[in-house]
DRENLUMLUM-841426 format. One record per residue: x, y, z of N, C-alpha, C in turn; residue number from 1; residue in three letters. Coordinates in steps of 0.1 Angstrom, whole numbers. Layout:
! DRENLUMLUM-841426
npx; npy; npz; capx; capy; capz; cpx; cpy; cpz; pos; code
X; Y; Z; X; Y; Z; X; Y; Z; NUM; ala
...
END
This chain:
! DRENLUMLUM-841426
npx; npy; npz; capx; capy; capz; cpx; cpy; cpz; pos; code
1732; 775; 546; 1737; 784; 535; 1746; 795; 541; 1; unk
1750; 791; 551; 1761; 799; 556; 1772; 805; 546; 2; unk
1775; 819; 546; 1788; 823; 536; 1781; 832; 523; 3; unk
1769; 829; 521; 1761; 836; 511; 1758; 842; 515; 4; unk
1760; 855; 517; 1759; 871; 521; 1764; 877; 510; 5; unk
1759; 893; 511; 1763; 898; 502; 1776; 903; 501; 6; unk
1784; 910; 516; 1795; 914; 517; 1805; 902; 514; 7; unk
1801; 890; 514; 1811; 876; 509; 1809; 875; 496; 8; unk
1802; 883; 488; 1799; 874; 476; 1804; 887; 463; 9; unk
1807; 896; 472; 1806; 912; 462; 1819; 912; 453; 10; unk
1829; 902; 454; 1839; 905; 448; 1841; 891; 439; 11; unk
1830; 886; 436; 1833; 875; 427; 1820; 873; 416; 12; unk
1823; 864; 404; 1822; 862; 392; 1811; 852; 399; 13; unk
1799; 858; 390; 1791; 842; 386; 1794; 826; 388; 14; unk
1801; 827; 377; 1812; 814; 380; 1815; 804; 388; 15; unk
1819; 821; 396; 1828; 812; 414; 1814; 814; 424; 16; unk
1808; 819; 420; 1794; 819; 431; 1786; 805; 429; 17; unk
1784; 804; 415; 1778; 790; 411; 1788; 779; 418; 18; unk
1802; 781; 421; 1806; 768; 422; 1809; 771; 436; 19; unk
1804; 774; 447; 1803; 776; 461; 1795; 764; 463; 20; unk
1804; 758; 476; 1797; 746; 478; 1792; 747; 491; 21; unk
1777; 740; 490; 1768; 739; 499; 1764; 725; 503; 22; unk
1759; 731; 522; 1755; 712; 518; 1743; 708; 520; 23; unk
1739; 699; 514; 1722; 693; 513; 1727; 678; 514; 24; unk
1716; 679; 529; 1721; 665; 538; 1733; 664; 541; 25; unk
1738; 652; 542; 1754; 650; 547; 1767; 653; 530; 26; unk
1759; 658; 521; 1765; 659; 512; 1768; 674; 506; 27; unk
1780; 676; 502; 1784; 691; 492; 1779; 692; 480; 28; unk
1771; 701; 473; 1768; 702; 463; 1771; 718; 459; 29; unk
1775; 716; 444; 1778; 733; 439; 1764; 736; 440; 30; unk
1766; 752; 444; 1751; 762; 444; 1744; 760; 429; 31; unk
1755; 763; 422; 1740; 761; 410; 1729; 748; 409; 32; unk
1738; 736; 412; 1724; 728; 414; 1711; 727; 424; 33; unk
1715; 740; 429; 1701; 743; 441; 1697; 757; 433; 34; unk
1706; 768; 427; 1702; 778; 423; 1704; 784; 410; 35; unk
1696; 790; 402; 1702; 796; 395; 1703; 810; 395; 36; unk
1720; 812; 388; 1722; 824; 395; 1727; 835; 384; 37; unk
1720; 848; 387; 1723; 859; 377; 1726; 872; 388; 38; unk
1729; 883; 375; 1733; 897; 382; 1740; 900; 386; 39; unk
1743; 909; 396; 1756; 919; 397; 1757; 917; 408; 40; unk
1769; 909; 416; 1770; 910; 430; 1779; 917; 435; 41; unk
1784; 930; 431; 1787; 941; 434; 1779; 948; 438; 42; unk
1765; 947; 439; 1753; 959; 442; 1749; 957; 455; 43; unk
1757; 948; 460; 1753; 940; 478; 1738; 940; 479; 44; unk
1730; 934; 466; 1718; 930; 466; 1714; 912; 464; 45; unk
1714; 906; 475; 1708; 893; 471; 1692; 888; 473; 46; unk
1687; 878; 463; 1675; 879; 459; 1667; 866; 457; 47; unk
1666; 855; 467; 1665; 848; 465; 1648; 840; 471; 48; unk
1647; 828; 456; 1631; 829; 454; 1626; 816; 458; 49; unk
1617; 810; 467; 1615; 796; 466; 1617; 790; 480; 50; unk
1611; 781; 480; 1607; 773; 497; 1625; 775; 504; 51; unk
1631; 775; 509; 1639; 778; 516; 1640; 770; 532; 52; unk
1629; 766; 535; 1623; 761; 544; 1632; 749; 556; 53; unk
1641; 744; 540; 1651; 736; 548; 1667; 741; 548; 54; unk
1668; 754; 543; 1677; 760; 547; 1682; 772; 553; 55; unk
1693; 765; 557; 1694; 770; 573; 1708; 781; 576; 56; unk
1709; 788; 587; 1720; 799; 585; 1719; 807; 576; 57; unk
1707; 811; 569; 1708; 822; 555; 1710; 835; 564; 58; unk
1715; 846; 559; 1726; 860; 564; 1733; 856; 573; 59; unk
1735; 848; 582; 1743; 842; 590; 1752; 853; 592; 60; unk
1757; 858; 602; 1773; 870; 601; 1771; 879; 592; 61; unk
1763; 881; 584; 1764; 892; 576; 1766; 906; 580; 62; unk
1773; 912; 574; 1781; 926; 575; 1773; 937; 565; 63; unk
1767; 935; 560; 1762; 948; 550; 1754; 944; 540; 64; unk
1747; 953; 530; 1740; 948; 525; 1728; 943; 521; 65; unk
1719; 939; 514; 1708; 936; 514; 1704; 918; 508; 66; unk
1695; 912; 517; 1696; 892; 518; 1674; 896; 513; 67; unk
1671; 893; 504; 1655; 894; 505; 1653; 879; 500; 68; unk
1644; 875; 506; 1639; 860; 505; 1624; 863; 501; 69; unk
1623; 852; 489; 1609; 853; 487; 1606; 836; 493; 70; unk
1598; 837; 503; 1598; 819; 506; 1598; 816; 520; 71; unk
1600; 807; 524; 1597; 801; 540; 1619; 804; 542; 72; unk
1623; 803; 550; 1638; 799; 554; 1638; 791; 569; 73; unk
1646; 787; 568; 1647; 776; 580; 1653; 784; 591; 74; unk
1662; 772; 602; 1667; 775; 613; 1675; 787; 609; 75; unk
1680; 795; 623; 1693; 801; 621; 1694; 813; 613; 76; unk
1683; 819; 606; 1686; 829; 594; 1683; 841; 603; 77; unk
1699; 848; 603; 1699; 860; 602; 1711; 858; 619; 78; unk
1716; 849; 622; 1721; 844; 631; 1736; 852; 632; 79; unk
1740; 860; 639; 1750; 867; 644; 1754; 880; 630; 80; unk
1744; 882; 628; 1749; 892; 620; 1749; 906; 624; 81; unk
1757; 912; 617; 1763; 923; 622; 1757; 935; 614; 82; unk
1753; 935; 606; 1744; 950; 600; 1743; 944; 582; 83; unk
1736; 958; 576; 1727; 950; 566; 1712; 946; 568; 84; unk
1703; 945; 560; 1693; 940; 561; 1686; 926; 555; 85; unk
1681; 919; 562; 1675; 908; 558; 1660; 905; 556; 86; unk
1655; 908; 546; 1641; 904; 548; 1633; 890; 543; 87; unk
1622; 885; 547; 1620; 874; 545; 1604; 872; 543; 88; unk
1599; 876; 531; 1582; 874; 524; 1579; 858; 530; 89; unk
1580; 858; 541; 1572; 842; 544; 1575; 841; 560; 90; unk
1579; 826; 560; 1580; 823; 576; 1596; 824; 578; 91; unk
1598; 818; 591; 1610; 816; 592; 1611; 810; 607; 92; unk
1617; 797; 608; 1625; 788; 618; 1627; 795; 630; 93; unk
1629; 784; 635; 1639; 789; 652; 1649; 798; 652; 94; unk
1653; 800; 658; 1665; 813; 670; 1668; 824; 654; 95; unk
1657; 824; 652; 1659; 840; 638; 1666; 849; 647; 96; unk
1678; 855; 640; 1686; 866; 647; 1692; 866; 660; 97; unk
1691; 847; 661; 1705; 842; 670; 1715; 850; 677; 98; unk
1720; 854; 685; 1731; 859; 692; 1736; 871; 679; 99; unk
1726; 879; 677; 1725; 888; 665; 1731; 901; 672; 100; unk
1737; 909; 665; 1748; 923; 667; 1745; 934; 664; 101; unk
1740; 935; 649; 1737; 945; 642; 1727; 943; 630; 102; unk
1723; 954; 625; 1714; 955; 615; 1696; 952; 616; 103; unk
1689; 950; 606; 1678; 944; 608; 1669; 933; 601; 104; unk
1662; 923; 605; 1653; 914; 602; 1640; 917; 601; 105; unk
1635; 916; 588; 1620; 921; 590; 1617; 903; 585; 106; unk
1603; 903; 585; 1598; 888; 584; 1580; 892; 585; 107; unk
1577; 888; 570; 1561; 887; 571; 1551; 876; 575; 108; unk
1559; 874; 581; 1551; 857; 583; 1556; 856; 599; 109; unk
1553; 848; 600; 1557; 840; 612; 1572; 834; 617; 110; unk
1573; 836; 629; 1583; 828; 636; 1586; 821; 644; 111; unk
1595; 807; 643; 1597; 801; 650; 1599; 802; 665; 112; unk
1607; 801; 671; 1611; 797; 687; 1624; 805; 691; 113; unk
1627; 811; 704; 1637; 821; 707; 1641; 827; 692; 114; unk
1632; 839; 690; 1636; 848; 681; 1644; 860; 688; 115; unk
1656; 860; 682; 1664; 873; 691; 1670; 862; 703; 116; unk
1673; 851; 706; 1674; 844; 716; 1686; 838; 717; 117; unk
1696; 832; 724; 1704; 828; 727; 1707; 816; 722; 118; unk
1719; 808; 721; 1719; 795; 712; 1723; 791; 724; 119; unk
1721; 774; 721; 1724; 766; 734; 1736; 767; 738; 120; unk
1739; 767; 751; 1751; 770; 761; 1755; 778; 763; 121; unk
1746; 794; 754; 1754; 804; 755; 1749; 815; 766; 122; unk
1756; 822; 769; 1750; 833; 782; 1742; 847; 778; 123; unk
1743; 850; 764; 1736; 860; 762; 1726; 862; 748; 124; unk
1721; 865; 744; 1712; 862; 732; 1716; 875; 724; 125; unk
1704; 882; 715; 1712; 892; 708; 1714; 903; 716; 126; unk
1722; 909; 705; 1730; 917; 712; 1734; 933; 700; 127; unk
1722; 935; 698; 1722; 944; 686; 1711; 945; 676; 128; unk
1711; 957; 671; 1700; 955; 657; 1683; 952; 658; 129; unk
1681; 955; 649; 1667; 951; 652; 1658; 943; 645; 130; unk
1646; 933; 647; 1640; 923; 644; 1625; 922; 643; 131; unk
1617; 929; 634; 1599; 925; 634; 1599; 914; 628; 132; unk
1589; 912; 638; 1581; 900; 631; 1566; 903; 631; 133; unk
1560; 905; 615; 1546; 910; 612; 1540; 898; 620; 134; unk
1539; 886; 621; 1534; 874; 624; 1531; 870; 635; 135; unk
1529; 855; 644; 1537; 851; 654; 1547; 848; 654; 136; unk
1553; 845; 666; 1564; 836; 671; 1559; 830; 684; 137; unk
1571; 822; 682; 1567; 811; 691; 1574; 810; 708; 138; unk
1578; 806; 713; 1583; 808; 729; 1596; 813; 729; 139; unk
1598; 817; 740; 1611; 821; 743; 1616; 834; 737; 140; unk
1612; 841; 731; 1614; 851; 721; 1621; 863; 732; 141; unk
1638; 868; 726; 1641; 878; 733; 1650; 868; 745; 142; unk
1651; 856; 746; 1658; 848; 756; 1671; 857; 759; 143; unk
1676; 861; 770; 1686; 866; 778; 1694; 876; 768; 144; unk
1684; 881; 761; 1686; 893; 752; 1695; 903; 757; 145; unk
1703; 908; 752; 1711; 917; 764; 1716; 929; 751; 146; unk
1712; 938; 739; 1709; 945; 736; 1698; 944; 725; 147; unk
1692; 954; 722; 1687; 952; 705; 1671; 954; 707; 148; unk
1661; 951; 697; 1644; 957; 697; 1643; 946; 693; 149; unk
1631; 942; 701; 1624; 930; 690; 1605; 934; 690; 150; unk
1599; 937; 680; 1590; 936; 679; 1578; 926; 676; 151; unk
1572; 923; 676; 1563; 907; 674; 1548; 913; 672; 152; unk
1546; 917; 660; 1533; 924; 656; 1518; 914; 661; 153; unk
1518; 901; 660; 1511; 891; 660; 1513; 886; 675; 154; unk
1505; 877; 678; 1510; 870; 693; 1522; 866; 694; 155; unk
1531; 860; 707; 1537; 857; 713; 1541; 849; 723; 156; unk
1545; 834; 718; 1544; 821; 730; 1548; 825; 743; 157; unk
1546; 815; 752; 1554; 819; 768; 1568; 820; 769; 158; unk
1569; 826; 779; 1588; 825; 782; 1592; 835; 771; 159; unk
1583; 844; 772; 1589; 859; 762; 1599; 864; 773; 160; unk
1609; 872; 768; 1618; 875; 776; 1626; 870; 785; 161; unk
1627; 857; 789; 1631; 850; 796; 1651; 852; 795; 162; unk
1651; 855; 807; 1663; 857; 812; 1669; 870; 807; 163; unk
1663; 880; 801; 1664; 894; 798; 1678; 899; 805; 164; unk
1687; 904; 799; 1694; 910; 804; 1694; 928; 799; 165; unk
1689; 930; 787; 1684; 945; 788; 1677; 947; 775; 166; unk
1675; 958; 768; 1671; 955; 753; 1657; 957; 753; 167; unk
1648; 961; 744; 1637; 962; 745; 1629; 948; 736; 168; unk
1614; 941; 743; 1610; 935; 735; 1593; 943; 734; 169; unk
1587; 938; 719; 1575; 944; 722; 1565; 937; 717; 170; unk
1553; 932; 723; 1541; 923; 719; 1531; 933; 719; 171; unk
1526; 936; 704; 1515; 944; 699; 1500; 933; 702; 172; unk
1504; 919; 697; 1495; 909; 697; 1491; 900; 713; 173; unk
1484; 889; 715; 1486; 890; 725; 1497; 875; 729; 174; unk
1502; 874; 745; 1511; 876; 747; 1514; 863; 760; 175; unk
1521; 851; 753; 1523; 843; 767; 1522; 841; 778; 176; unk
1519; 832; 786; 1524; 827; 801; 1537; 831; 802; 177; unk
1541; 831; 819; 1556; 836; 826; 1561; 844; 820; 178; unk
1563; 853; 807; 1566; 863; 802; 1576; 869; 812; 179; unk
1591; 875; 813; 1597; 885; 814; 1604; 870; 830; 180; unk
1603; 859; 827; 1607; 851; 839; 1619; 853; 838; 181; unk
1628; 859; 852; 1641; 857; 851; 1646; 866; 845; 182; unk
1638; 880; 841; 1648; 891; 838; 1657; 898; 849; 183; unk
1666; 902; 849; 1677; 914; 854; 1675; 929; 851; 184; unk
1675; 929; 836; 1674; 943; 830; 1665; 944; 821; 185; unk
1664; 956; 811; 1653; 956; 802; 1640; 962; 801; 186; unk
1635; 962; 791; 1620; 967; 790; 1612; 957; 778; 187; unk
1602; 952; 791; 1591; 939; 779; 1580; 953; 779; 188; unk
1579; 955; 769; 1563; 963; 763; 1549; 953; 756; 189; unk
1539; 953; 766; 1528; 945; 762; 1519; 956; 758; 190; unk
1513; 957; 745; 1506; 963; 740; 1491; 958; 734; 191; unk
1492; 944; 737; 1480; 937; 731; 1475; 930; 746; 192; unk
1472; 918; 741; 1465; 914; 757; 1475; 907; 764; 193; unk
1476; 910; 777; 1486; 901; 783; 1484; 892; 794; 194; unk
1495; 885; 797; 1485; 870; 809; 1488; 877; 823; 195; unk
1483; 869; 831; 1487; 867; 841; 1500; 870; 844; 196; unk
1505; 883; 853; 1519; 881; 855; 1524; 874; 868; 197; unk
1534; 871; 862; 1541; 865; 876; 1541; 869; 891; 198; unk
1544; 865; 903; 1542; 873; 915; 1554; 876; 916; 199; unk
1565; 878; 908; 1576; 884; 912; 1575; 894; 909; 200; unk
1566; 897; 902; 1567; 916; 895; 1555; 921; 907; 201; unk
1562; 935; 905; 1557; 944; 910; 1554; 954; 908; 202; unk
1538; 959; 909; 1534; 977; 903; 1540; 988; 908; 203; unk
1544; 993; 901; 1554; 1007; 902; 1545; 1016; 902; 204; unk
1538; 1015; 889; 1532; 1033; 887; 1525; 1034; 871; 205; unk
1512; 1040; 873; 1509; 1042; 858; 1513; 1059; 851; 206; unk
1521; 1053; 842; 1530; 1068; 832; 1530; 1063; 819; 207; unk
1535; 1075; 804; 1534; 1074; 796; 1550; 1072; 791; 208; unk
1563; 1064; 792; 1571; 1066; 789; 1576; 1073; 776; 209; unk
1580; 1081; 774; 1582; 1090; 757; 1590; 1081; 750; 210; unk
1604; 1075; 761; 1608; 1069; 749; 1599; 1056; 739; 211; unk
1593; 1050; 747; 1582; 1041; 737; 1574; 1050; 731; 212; unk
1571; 1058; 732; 1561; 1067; 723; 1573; 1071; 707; 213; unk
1585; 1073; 717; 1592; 1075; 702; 1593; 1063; 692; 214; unk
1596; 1050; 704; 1596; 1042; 695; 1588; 1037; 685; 215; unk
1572; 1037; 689; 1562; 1034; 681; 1561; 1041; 674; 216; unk
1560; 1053; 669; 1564; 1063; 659; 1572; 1060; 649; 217; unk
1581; 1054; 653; 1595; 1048; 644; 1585; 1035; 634; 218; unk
1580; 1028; 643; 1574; 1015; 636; 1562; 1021; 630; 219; unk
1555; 1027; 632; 1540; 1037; 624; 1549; 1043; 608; 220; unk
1561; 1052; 611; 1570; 1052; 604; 1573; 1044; 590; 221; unk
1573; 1029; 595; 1577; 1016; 587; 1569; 1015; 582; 222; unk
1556; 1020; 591; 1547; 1012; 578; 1535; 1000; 589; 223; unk
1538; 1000; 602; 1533; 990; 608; 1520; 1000; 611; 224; unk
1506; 991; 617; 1497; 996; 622; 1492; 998; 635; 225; unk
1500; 1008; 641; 1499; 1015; 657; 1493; 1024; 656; 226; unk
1481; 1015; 662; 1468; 1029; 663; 1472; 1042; 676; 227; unk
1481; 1038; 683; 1480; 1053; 689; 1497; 1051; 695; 228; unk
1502; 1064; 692; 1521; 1060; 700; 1518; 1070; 706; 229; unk
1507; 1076; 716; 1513; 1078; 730; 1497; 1076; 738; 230; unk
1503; 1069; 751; 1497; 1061; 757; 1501; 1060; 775; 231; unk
1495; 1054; 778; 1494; 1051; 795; 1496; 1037; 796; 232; unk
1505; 1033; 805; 1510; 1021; 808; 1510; 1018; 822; 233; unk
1512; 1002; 827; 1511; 1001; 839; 1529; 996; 844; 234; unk
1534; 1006; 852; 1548; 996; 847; 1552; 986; 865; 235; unk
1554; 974; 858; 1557; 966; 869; 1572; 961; 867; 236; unk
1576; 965; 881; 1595; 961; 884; 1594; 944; 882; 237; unk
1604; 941; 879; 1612; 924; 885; 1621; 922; 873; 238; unk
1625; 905; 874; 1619; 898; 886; 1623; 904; 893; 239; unk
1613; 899; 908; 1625; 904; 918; 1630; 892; 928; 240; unk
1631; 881; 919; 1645; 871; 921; 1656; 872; 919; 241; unk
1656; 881; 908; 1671; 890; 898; 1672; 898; 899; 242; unk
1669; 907; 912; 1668; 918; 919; 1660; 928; 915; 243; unk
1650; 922; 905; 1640; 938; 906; 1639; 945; 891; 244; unk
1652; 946; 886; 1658; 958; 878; 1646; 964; 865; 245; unk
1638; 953; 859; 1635; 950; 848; 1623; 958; 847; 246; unk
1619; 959; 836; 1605; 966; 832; 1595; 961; 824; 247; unk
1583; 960; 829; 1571; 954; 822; 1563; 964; 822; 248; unk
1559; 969; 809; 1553; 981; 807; 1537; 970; 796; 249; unk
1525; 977; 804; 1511; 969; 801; 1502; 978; 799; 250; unk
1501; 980; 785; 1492; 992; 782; 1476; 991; 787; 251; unk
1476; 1001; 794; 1461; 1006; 801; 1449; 1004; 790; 252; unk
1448; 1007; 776; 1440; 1003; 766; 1446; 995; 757; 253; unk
1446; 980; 756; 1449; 973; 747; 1446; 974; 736; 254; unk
1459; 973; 725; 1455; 975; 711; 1447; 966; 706; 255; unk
1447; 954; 710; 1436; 939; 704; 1430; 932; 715; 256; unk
END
């Protein structure tokens, strides 16, 4: 469903929205035979209700705006967009917020695999904006992330952070094998239980960083439930195969 955003859709008639063609399977079909469609798409409000599950690229590029899904959505949603908000009352597929730039993803449900993550062959993953996920997700989350927040309220598969280039991720729930393998830059925040870390990291020092205390504030803020935004952490450097640079911060009292 690539193109159905709101900043693409704000200057046209019902009409021409209904007759926007989509494809299901190897075939084009006008949108109204998948949707029906009302209201004012001048209000950069779209509202869409129903399993979704096999559809794929929804806010794709999106520039402004507001994308709310009532439903599951597939691969790719929310995939290089640039600002605006997308929210999603259900699950949602692999690489949610894809090589993403701006804006934010909220998602009450669960997520798929490299959320915030990099698409194949590429060198950097998102690169902007920010992404909760009330749920799980699944591996790789934050893959060679090189700006942006990602939060993961629920657990988180292994190979979180994997290839980090900077950007913060944060696991409130608890929290994969090899976690943070192959970062450079960055800050992984473990706040729930975490595994075994790798022997490339190394203990630095236990402190209370402010800026995560501001951060969690921000998310208490939302609406999320952080029982306490300032705290003691353990912070360990690496990798230090990739010289070290990176930060794993492991709260001294786990939230779960």
């Amino acid at each position: 469903m690539a193109g159905v955003v709101p900043d693409a859709l704000a200057d046209k008639s019902l009409a021409e929205i209904e007759r926007i063609d989509l494809w299901q399977g190897n075939r084009q079909v006008p949108l109204a035979e998948l949707f029906d469609v009302a209201g004012d798409p001048a209000d950069l409000v779209i509202r869409i209700e129903g399993d979704c599950s096999s559809a794929h690229d929804l806010a794709a590029d999106m520039q402004q705006g507001e994308l709310h899904v009532v439903g599951y959505v597939g691969r790719h949603a929310g995939q290089g967009m640039r600002g605006g908000l997308l929210s999603i009352s259900g699950d949602a597929g692999d690489w949610l917020g894809a090589a993403m730039r701006g804006g934010r993803i909220d998602v009450t449900g669960d997520a798929g695999n490299h959320v915030g993550g990099s698409l194949p062959a590429a060198k950097v993953g998102m690169r902007g904006g920010q992404i909760v996920v009330h749920g799980n997700c699944g591996t790789h989350a934050g893959e060679r992330m090189r700006r942006g927040w990602i939060t993961v309220v629920g657990d988180c598969g292994e190979w979180a952070g994997y290839q980090m280039r900077a950007g913060t991720l944060m696991v409130l729930g608890q929290c994969g094998p090899r976690v943070g393998s192959g970062m450079r830059r960055g800050t992984i925040a473990l706040l729930g239980t975490a595994p075994t870390l790798l022997p490339t990291f190394r203990y630095a020092c236990d402190f209370a960083p402010q800026a995560l205390t501001l951060m969690l504030r921000d998310l208490a803020e939302q609406g999320l439930d952080v029982s306490s935004t300032s705290a003691s952490y353990s912070l360990f450097n690496g990798d230090l195969l990739e010289g070290g640079r990176g930060e794993l911060l492991v709260l001294l009292d786990p939230l779960s």
